[in-house]
N, C-alpha and C positions, 0 to 999 in steps of 0.2 A: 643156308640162313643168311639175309643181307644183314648189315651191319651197321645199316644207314641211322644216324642218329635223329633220336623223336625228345619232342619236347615234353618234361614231365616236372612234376612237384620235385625237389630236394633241399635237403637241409643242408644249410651253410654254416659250418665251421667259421668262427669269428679268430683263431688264433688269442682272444684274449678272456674267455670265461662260457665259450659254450662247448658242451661235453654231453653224455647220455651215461647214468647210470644205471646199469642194470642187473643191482641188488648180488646177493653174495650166493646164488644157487647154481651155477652154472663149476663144475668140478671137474676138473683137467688133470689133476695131479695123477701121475703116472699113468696114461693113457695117452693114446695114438690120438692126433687131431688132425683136423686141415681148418684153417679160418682163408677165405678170399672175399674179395672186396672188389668195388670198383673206388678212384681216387684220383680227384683233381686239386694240384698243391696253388697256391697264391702267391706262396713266397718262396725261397730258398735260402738254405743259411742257418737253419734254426731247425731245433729239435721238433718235428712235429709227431704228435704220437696216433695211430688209428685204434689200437688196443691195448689195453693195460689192466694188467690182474695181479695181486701178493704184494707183499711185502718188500724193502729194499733190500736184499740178501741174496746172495749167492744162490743161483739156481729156483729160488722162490719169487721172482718179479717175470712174469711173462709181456713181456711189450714187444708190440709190432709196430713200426714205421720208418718215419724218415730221419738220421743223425742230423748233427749242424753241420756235417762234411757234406750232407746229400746223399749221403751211402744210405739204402735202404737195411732194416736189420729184421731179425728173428731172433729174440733175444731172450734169455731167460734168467739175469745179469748176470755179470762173468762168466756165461756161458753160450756165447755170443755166435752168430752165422751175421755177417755184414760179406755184402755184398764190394765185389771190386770197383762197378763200376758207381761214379756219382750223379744224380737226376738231379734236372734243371727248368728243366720244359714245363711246361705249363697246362700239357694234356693231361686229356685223359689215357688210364694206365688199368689194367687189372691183376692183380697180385694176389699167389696163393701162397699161403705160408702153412709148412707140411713138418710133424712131428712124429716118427718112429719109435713108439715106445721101443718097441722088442729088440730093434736094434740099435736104440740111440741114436738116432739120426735125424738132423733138422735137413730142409733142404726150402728154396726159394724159387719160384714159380712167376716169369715175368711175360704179362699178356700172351698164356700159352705152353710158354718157353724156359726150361731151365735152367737158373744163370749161377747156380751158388749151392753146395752143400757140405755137410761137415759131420763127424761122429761129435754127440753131445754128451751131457748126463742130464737127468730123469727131472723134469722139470715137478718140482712139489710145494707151486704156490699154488693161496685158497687167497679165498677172500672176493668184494666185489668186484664187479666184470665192467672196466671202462670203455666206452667208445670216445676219442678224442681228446683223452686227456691223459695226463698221469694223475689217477688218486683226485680228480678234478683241481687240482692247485696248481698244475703246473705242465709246461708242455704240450701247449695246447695247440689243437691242428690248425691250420690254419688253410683254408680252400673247403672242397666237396667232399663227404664221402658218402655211397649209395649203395643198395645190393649187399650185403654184409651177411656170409653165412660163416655159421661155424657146424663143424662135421664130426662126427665121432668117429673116422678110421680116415686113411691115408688116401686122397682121389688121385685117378689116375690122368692122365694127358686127354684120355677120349671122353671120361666126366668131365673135365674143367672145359674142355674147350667145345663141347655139346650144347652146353646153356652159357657161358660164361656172358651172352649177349643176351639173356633174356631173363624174363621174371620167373621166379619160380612158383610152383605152385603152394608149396608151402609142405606136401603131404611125402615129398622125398624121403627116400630112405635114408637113415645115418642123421639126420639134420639134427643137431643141438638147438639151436635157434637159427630164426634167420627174420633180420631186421632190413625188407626192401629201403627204408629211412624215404619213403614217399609218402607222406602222409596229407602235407601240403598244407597243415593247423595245428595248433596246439602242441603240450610239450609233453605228449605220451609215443612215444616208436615203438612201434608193435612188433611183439613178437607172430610173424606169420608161419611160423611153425608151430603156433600152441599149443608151449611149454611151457609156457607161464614166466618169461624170463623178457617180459615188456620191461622197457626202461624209460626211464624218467632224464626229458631232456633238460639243462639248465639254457638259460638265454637264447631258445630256438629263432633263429630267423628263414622264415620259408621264401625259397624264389622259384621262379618257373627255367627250367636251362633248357640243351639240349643235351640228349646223355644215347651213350652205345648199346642203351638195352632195347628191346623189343615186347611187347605182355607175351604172356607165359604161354605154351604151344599144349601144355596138357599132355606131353610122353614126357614118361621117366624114361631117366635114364639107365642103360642097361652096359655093363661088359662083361669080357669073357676072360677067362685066365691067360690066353693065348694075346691076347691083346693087352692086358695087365703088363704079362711078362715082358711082352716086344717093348713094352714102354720105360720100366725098370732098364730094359735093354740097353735104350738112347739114350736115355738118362746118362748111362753109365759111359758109354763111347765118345758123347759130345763133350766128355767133361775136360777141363784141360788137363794136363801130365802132371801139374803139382796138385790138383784137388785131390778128396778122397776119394782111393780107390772103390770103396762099397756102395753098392747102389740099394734105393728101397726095395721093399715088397711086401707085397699086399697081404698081411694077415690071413684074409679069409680067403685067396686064392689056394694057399698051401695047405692050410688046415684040412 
């Protein structure tokens, strides 16, 4: 697959009042997820958020993004996976953020490659489902974000990195939602997985860029438990000597 970047519709994050909300049906509590994204920042320095769900409470606020260190997080508050290293750059990036029920386990997926994981507890926020903001008041992104899917079980190395350049088609297996944010009008971001969980943008501003995706190729994607494992595997050997020792695995491989 080339990776040459095409020029397309996306929505630009203002950092100061634009957000997507996408109403309060989308239910994470205690369930295996993956959400990935594609993400280009403007600033640095500043809290920028890509996802926000619950409440301010211990274990019930689900936010993904960037701290004001620039340390990227998986965070479920006080119940935190941040990343060692701090982002600065100005590209583009694609980021999977991965949640284990069964074994309690977040882990952080950076273009590809995994940079970060930790044993959690049981993430049990409800409520609605932000893209770019905290709770739309606060925290707000500031740069691109495009491609936005959330998954309902754990993806492995050879899913994330099979499409992670291309569009999907919408009819994937596992998909929660999935908001390409290409619309390129108006302040509706479709759900292309529909499930009814389109969100309503506040202050959309639409521009034409260049971005690392490609239209959709039309195969699903497919793995096998042997290639599951081998990648749990990596996961687990690449990690450094003081992370955790436990690596994921895939539900439905073992079952």
């Amino acid at each position: 697959m080339t990776n040459t970047n095409q020029l397309q519709s996306v929505l630009f994050f203002d950092g100061q009042g634009t957000f997507i909300d996408c109403g309060s049906n989308i239910d994470l509590r205690e369930t295996s997820f993956t959400i990935e994204f594609w993400a280009k920042r403007n600033t640095v320095n500043q809290t920028d958020l890509v996802v926000e769900q619950g409440s301010i409470t211990g274990g019930h606020e689900l936010h993904v993004g960037f701290r004001n260190n620039n340390m990227f997080t998986l965070a479920f508050f006080g119940d935190d996976l941040n990343t060692t290293d701090r982002y600065t750059d100005g590209n583009w990036h694609h980021w999977s953020c991965l949640y284990d029920r069964d074994r309690q386990h977040q882990g952080i997926v950076y273009d590809g490659n995994l940079i970060a994981t930790r044993d959690s507890g049981i993430y049990q926020g409800s409520g609605n489902f932000y893209i770019g903001s905290r709770q739309g008041t606060q925290d707000f992104f500031d740069g691109v974000i495009t491609e936005l899917r959330l998954w309902n079980d754990i993806r492995t190395a050879s899913e994330i990195q099979s499409n992670m350049n291309e569009r999907l088609t919408g009819k994937e297996k596992g998909l929660i939602a999935y908001w390409p944010l290409d619309e390129g009008e108006g302040n509706l971001a479709k759900d292309r997985a529909k499930n009814g969980h389109n969100g309503t943008i506040a202050s959309p501003t639409w521009k034409q860029m260049e971005v690392p995706i490609q239209p959709a190729s039309h195969k699903e994607s497919l793995g096998t438990g042997l290639q599951d494992y081998a990648y749990w595997y990596r996961w687990k050997q690449s990690l450094p000597q003081s992370s955790d020792s436990e690596s994921f695995r895939r539900g439905r491989i073992w079952s």
